[in-house]
Structure formats: structure tokens, C-alpha cells
C-alpha positions as CSV (number, residue, x, y, z in Angstrom):
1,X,173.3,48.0,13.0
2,X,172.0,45.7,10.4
3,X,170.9,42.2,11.3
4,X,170.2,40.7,8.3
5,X,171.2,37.2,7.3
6,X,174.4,37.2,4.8
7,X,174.2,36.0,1.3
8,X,177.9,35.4,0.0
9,X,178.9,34.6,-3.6
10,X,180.9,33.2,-5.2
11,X,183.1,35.5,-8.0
12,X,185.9,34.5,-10.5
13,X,186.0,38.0,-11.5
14,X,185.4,41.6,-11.8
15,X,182.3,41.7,-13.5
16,X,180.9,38.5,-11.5
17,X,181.5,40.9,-8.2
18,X,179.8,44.1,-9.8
19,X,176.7,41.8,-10.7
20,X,176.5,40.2,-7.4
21,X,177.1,43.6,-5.3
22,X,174.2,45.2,-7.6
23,X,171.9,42.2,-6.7
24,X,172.2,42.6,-2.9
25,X,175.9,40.2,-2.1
26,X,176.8,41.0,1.1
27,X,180.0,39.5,0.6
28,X,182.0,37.7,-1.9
29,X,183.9,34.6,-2.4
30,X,186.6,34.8,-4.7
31,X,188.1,32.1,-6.2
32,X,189.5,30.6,-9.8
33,X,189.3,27.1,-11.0
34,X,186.0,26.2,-9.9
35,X,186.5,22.4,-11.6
36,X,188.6,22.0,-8.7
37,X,185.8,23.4,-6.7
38,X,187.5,26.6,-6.4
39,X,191.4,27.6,-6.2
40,X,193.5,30.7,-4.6
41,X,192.9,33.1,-7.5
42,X,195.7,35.4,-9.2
43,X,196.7,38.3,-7.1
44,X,195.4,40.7,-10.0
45,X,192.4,38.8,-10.0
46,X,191.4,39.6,-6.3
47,X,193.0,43.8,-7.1
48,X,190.6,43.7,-9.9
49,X,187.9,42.6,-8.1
50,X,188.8,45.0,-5.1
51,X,188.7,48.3,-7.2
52,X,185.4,46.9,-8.9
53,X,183.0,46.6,-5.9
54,X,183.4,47.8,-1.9
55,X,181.7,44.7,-0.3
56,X,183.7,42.0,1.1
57,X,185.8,39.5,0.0
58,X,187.3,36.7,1.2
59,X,190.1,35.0,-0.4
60,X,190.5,31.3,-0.9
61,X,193.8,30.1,0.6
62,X,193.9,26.4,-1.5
63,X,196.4,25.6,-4.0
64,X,195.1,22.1,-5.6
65,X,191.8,20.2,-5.5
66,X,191.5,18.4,-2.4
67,X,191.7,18.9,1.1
68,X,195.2,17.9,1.5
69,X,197.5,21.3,2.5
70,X,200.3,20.2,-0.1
71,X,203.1,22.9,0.4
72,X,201.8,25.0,3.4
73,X,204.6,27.8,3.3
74,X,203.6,28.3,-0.4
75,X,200.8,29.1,0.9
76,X,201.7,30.9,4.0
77,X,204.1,33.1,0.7
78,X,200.8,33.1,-1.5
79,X,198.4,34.7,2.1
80,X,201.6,36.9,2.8
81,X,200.9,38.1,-0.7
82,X,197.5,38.9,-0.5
83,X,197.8,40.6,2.1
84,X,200.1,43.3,0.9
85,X,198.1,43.2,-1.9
86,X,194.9,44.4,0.5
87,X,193.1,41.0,1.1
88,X,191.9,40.9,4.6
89,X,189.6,38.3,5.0
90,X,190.1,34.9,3.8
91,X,188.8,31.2,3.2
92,X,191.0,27.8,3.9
93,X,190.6,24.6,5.7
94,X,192.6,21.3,5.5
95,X,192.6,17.8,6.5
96,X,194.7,15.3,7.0
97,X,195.0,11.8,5.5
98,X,192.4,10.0,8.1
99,X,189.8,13.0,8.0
100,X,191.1,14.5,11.0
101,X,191.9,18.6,10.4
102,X,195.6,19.4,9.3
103,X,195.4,22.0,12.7
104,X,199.8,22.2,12.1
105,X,199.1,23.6,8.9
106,X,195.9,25.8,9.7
107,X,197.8,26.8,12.6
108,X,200.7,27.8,10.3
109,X,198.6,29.7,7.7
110,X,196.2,31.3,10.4
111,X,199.7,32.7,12.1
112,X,200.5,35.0,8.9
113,X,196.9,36.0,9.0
114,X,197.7,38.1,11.9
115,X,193.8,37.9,13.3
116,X,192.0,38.8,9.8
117,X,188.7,37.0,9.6
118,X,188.7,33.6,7.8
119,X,186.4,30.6,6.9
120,X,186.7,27.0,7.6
121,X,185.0,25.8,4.1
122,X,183.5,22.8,3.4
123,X,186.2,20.1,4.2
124,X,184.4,20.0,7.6
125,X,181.9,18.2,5.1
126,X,184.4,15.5,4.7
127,X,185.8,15.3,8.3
128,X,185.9,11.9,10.0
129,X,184.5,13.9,13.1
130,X,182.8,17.2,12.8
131,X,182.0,18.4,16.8
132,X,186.4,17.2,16.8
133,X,187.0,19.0,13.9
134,X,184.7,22.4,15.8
135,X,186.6,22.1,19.1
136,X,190.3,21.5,18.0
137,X,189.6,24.8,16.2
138,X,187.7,27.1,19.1
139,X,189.8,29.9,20.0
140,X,191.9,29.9,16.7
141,X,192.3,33.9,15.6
142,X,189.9,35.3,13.0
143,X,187.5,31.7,13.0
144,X,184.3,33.2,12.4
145,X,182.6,30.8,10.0
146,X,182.0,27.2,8.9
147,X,180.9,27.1,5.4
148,X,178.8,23.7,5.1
149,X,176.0,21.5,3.8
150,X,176.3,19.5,6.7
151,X,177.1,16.7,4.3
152,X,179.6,16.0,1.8
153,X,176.7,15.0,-0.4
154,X,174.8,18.6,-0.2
155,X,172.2,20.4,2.0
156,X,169.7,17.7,1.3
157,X,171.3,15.1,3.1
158,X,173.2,17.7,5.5
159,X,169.7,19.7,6.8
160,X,169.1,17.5,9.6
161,X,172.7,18.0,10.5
162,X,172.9,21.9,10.2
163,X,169.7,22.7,12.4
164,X,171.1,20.2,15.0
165,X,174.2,22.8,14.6
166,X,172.4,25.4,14.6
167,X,170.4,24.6,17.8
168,X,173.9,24.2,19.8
169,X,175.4,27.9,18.6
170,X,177.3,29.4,21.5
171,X,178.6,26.3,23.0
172,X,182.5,25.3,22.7
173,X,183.0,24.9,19.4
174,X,179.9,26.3,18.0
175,X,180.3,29.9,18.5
176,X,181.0,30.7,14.5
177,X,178.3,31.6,12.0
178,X,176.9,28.8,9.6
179,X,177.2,29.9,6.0
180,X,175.1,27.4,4.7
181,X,176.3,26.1,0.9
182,X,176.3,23.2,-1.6
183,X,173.7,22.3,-3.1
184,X,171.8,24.9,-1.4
185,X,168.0,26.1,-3.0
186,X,165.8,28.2,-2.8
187,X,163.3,26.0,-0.9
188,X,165.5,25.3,1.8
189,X,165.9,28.6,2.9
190,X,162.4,29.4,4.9
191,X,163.5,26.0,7.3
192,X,166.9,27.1,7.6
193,X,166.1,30.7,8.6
194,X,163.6,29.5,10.7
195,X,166.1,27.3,12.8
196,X,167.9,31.0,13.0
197,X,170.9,30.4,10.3
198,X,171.8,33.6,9.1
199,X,174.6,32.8,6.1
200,X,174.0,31.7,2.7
201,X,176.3,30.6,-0.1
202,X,175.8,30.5,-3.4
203,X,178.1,29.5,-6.7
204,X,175.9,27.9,-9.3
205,X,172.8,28.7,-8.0
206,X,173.6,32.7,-9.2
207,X,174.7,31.7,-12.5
208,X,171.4,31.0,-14.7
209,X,173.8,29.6,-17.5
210,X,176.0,27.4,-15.5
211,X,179.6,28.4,-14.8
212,X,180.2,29.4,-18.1
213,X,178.3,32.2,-17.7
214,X,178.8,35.1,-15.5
215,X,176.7,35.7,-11.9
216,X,173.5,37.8,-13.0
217,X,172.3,40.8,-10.2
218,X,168.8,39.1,-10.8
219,X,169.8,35.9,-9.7
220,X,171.7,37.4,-6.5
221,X,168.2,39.4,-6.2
222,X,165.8,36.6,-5.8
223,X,167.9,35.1,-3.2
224,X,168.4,38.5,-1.0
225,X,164.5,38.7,-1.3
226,X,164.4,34.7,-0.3
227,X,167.1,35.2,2.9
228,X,164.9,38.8,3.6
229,X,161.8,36.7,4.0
230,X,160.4,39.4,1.3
């Protein structure tokens, strides 16, 4: 069994996920509306993508920029969708109002995901508390992952913050991979692998035109040799 350190991306569409599965993706993000830093895409977006590549993919659950949940059983209707549709992983996370996390309302979504694997993203980058935000979580079904920077602000701020996370993996709370992601670059990725994080995240970073542009397999290839220590 492969050990190898993941390298997600993030995909609007079909030809995004080909690119990124030809430069070494492991798995992919999908999305829409990355202005709003990435929405729950169409439902013939993600059964595009699906027929295109055979990787993973994992769904945004999130309806409006923010981390606010807004109208949860839209989106427990909009999951319950996906799902039919063949989703089975997925990405969500919400707070409430005084930073805390929304746990009714990821309590509500998680319950239609009936155990698939999910991601807490980056709103744990905007929690009041973060080791409050871990441990009201522990034990939910299907929490494998915290996608973070360790700082609202990016991984250059957050670095002291995700090797101090790193270094308490396996306790209460700390059990789920760190993707690492925002703001991420190639030069952080010998310290981060060295503290033993084995997820990276990329948007941007595999889009050598901006976002305008479509993910290019060269860019996704440069980082799988960078995470591969190559």
C-alpha cells in the first residue's frame, strides 16, 4: 500500500480534473465560484468530472461565501443530491456568528452523509478557538481531514501553527490528516514534510495563468515531484 503524501486539487471542471490526474492529483477538489473561494458546484458539473478522471473527488457542501451555514436542509437536499448522483466524499465546515463551529448544522449535514469521508476546510482558519473547534468534532462520522494554513492569513503566518499540529497527531482531536492549503508554495513543502504532514492543496498555485486559466498536468507535476521529495 502506498504511503505517499496526497496532493489534492482544486477543479472547476472536466478538463481541470483530466490535467490534474495526468500530472500526478491524487485527489480532487471540486468546486464552482472560486471568487467566493469556492461554492457547491452543479450536479452535472461533478458527473462530468466523474466520467472524466477515476481519482477522487470531494465535493464542496457550501452554498454562499462565508462561513455562515445559511439554509442547512438546502444543503442537507443539495448532499442528498450528490449522492444519488455518485458523490461520496465531500468538503463543508461552518461557524457560527462568535467563531465557534456551527456543530447543529455540521451535525445535520454529516447525518445525510451516512459515514462518507468529508473535510473540515479552512473555516478552522477563522475559528475563535481551533484545539475547541478539533475536539467538539472528534468522533463525528467520515472526519478525516482539516484543510488549513494554520492561519486565516496563509501558510506563512500559519507554519508555526501547523507543525505544532502536526507534532500532537493522534491525540483527541488531532487524529485527522492535515491537508495543508492557502497560500501554500513550493518552498514550504521540504519543512512541512519534514514535520511528517502528508496532504497538500493546491488552487492557484496549479494554474500558471491565474484562474482564468485552466490547471496545467505540468504544474500538478512539479508539485508531485516537490511532495515525492524527487
Amino acid at each position: 500500500m502506498s504511503t505517499r503524501a496526497v496532493l489534492e486539487v482544486i477543479a472547476l471542471d472536466a478538463g481541470d480534473a483530466v490535467a490534474a490526474q495526468a500530472g500526478g492529483a491524487d485527489r480532487l477538489e471540486v468546486v464552482t465560484d472560486i471568487a467566493a473561494d469556492g461554492l457547491t458546484p452543479p450536479t452535472g458539473t461533478f458527473t462530468a468530472i466523474r466520467t472524466a478522471v477515476d481519482i477522487d473527488l470531494r465535493v464542496m457542501l457550501r452554498l454562499a461565501d462565508g462561513f455562515a451555514a445559511g439554509d442547512v436542509e438546502r444543503l442537507v437536499r443539495t448532499a442528498r443530491e450528490l449522492r444519488a448522483a455518485g458523490a461520496g466524499e465531500f468538503v463543508l465546515g461552518f461557524l457560527d456568528a462568535h467563531g465557534g463551529v456551527d456543530l447543529a448544522a455540521v451535525e445535520r449535514i454529516v447525518a445525510e452523509l451516512d459515514g462518507a469521508p468529508w473535510t473540515f476546510h479552512r473555516a478552522i482558519d477563522r475559528a475563535a478557538d481551533r484545539d475547541a473547534l478539533r475536539k467538539q468534532l472528534d468522533g463525528l462520522p467520515g472526519l478525516d481531514t482539516f484543510l488549513t494554513a494554520g492561519s486565516a492569513a496563509g501558510v506563512d503566518d500559519g507554519l508555526p501553527t501547523l507543525l505544532a499540529e502536526a507534532a500532537r497527531r493522534g491525540e483527541p482531536g488531532y487524529e485527522q490528516r492535515l491537508l495543508v492549503g492557502g497560500g501554500l508554495r513550493l518552498d514550504h513543502v521540504p519543512s512541512l514534510l519534514a514535520a511528517g504532514l502528508d496532504g497538500f492543496h493546491i488552487g492557484g498555485a496549479a494554474r500558471p495563468d491565474g484562474w482564468s486559466g485552466p490547471v496545467s498536468a505540468a504544474a500538478v507535476a512539479e508539485w508531485r515531484r516537490a511532495i515525492d521529495g524527487e
